[in-house]
N, C-alpha and C positions, 0 to 999 in steps of 0.2 A: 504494500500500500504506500502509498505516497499523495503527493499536492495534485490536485486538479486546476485546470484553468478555462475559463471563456476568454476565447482572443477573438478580436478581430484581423481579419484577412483579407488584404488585396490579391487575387490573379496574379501572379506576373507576366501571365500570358495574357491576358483579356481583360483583366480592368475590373472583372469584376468584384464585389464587396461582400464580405460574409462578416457581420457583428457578432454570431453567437456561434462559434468556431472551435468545441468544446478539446483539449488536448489533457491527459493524462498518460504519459509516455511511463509511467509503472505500470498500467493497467493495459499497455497496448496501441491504445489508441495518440500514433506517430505519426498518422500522413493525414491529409488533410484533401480533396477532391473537390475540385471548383467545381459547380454545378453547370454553370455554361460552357466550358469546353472541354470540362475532365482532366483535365492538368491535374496532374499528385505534386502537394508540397509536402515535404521531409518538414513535419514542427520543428521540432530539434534545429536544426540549422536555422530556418525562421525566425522563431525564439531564441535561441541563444541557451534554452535550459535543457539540462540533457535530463536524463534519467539520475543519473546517480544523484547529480545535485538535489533532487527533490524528495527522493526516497527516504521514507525514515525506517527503511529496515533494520539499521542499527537500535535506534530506539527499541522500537519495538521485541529484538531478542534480548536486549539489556533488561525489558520488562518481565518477559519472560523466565529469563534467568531468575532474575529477583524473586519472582513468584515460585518457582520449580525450587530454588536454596530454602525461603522459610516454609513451603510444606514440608521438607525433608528434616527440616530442626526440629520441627513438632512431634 
């Protein structure tokens, strides 16, 4: 799991505009499909945020840990 975004997107082929442009690059969702001429943009490159930046997979095992240590004390 990690950050979600709504971006807006220009085309760079056609001009055309997409305001709600949903990208979550932990969940997959990396390209982006203009609706008027089907051009795929790579978010990632777009954005500038990659995956790892946004990931809190560390978090989230650090949590786990925590949780899995004091069952085991008990």
């Amino acid at each position: 799991m990690g950050d979600r975004y709504i971006i807006e997107i220009t085309c760079p082929e056609c001009g055309e505009h997409d305001d709600e442009c949903y990208y979550a690059p932990t969940c997959g969702f990396t390209d982006w499909e203009c609706n008027k001429c089907g051009h795929i943009v790579d978010l990632e490159k777009y954005t500038g945020i990659s995956k790892e930046s946004c990931s809190n997979k560390i978090e989230i095992e650090n949590l786990v840990n925590q949780m899995t240590k004091k069952k085991g004390d008990e």
